[in-house]
C-alpha positions as CSV (number, residue, x, y, z in Angstrom):
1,X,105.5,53.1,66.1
2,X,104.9,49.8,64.3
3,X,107.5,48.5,62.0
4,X,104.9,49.2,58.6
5,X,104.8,52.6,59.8
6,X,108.8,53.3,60.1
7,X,108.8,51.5,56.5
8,X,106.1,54.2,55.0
9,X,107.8,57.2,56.7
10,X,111.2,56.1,54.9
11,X,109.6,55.1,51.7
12,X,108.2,58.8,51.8
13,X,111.5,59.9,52.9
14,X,113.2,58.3,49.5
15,X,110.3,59.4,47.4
16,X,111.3,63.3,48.4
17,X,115.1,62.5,48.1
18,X,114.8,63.3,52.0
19,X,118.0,61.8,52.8
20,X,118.5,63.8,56.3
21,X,115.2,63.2,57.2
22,X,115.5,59.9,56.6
23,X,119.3,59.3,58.4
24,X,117.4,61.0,61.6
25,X,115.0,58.6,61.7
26,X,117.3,55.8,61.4
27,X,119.7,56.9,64.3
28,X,116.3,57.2,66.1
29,X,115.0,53.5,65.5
30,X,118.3,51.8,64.8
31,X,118.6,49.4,68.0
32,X,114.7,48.4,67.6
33,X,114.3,47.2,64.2
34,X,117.8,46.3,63.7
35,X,116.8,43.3,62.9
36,X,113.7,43.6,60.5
37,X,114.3,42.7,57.0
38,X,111.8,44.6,55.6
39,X,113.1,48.0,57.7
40,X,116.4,47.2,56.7
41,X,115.3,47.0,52.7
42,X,113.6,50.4,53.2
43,X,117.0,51.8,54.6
44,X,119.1,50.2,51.8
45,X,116.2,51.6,49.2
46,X,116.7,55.2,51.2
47,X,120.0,55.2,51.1
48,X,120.7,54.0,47.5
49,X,117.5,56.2,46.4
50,X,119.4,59.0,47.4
51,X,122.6,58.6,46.2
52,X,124.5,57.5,49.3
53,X,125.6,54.2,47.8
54,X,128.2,54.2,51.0
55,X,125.8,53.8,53.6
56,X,123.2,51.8,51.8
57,X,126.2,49.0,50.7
58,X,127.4,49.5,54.5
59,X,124.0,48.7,55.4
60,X,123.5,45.7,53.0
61,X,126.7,44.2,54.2
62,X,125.8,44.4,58.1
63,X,122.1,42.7,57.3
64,X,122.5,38.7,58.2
65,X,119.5,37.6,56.4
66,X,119.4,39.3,52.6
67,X,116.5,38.9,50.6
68,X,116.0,39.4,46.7
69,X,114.8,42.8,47.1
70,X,117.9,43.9,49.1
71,X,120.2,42.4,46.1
72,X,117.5,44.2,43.4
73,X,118.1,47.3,45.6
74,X,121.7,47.3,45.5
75,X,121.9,46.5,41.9
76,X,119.6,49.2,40.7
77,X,121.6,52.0,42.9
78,X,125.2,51.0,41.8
79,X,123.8,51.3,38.4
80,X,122.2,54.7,38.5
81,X,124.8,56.0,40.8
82,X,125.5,59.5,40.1
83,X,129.7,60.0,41.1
């Protein structure tokens, strides 16, 4: 699978509030795009979409090269976190 396809499949994922969905295809594509900003953003945006500021902040922290969005992402969850 490209790396635009893994992004749509989690974007769909976050859209349903699929969060197991979306943790098994993480596990499953973890090593190969560990290193893709833009998969990484859509992770963050999965994780902080559905409510598992934890991983998505664990996530953010492990990603070298942050971008704007990643911040934006992180911002927006913490605020609308639901305890």
């Amino acid at each position: 699978l490209s790396n635009f396809t893994i992004t749509q499949v989690l974007k769909a994922c976050a859209h349903m509030g699929d969060l197991q969905r979306g943790k098994i295809i993480h596990n499953l594509i973890a090593s190969k795009t560990k290193n893709d900003i833009y998969v990484s953003a859509t992770l963050i945006h999965l994780y902080a979409h559905c409510d598992d500021i934890a991983s998505a902040q664990s996530l953010f922290d492990s990603t070298k090269n942050k971008t704007p969005a990643m911040y934006g992402i992180m911002m927006k969850g913490n605020a609308s976190f639901k305890d």
